[in-house]
C-alpha positions as CSV (number, residue, x, y, z in Angstrom):
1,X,15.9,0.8,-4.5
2,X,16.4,4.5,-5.3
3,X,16.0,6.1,-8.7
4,X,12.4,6.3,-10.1
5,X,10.4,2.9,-10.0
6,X,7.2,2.7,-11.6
7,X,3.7,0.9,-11.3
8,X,0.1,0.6,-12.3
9,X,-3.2,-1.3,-12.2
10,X,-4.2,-4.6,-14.4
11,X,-5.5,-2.4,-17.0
12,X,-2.8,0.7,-17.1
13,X,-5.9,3.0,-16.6
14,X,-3.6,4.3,-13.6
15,X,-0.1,5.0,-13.7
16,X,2.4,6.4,-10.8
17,X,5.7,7.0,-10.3
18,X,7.9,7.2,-7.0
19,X,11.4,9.2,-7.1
20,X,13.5,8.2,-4.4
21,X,13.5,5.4,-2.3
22,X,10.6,3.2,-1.4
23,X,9.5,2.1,2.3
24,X,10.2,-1.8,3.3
25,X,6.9,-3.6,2.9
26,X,4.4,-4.3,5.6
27,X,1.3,-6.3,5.7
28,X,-1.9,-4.7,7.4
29,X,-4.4,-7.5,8.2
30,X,-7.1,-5.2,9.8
31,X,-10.5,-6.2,8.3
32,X,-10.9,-3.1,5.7
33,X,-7.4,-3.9,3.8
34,X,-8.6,-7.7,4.3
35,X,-11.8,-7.2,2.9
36,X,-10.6,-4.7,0.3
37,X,-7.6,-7.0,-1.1
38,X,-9.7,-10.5,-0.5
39,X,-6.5,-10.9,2.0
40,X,-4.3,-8.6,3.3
41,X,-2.6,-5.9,2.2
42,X,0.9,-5.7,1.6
43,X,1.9,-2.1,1.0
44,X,4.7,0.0,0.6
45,X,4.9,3.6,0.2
46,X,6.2,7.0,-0.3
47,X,6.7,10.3,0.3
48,X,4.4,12.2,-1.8
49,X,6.5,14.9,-2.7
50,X,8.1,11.9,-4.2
51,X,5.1,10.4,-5.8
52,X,3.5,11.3,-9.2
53,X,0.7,10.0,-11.3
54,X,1.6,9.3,-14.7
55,X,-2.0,8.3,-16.1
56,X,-5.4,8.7,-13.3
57,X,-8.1,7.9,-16.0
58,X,-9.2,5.3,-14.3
59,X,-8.7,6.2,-10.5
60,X,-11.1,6.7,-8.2
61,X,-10.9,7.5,-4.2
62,X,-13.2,5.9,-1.6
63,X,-13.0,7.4,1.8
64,X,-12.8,4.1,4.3
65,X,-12.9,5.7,7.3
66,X,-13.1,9.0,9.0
67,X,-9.1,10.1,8.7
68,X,-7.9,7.6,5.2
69,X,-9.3,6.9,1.7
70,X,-8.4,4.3,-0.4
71,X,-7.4,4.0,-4.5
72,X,-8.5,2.2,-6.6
73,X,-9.1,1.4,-10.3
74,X,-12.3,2.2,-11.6
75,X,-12.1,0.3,-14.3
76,X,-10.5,-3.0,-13.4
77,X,-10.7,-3.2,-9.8
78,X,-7.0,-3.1,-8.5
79,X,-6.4,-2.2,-5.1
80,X,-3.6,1.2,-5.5
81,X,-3.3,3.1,-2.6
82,X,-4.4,4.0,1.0
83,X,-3.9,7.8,2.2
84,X,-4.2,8.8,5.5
85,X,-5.5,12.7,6.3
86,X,-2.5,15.4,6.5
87,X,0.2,13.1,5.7
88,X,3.1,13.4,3.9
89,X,3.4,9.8,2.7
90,X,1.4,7.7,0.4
91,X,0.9,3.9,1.2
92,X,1.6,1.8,-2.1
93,X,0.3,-2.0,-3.0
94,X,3.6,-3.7,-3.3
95,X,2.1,-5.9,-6.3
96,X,1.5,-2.8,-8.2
97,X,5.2,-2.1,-8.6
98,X,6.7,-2.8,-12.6
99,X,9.0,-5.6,-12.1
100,X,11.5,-6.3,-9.5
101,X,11.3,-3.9,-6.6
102,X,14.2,-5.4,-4.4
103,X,11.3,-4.3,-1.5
104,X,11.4,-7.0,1.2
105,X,8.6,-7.6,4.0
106,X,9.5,-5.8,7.4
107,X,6.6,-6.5,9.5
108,X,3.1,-7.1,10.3
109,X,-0.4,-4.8,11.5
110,X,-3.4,-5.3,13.4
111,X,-2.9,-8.8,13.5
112,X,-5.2,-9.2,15.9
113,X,-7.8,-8.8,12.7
114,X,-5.9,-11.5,10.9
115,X,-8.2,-13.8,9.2
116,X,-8.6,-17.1,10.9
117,X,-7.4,-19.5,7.3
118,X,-3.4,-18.4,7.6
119,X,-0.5,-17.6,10.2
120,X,1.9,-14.6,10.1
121,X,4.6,-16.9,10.5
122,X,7.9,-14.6,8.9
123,X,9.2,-13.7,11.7
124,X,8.8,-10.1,11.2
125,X,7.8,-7.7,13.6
126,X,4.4,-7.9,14.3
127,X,1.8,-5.3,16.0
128,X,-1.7,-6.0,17.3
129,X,-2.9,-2.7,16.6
130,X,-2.2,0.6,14.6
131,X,-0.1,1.8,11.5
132,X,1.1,4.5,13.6
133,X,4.1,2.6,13.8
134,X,4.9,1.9,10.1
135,X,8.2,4.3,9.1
136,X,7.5,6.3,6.3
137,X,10.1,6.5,4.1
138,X,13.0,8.9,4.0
């Protein structure tokens, strides 16, 4: 992809931008992305040295677990971002990217939590358990 790509929620109450190349995407079924998203989440990301918000009116952080929070709009509800503790990379919602992203799916997580009404049928890599093993981006 390269360059700067852009994105935002439904109602533009948050903005961000990404300079540099975004990560492949990857889709985390564990039950908190599943039950945050009404699915699952698929998610790029970024470096954050190469991440900037543009417009964080509306954003608001809600710590999911005891080493990530997650971002979302305040205002209209979209699903942003998930941040794990004393990284250096920001997981992005793919559908939050402005227009084409070129991005393609490179795998699965925690697919043991997959809900029981669909298949991970891609042929992708897929992991039972932890992100650990998602590249972050260069």
């Amino acid at each position: 992809m390269g360059d700067t790509t852009t994105g935002s929620c439904l109602c533009g109450g948050v903005r961000y931008q990404v300079s540099g190349d975004l990560r492949p995407v990857v889709g985390c079924h564990c039950l908190q992305c599943r039950k945050t998203t009404g699915h699952f989440m698929a998610a790029t990301g970024a470096k954050l040295s190469n991440f900037a918000l543009t417009e964080d009116t509306g954003l608001k952080w809600y710590r999911s677990s005891d080493t990530a929070q997650r971002g979302f709009c305040g205002t209209c509800g979209s699903t942003l971002f998930w941040q794990a503790d004393g990284k250096d990379y920001i997981a992005i919602a793919a559908g939050t990217v402005d227009g084409d992203t070129g991005l393609r799916t490179e795998g699965h997580i925690f697919c043991e939590s997959a809900g029981d009404y669909y298949e991970i049928s891609d042929g992708e890599f897929r992991v039972e358990g932890g992100g650990h093993v998602v590249p972050t981006p260069e």
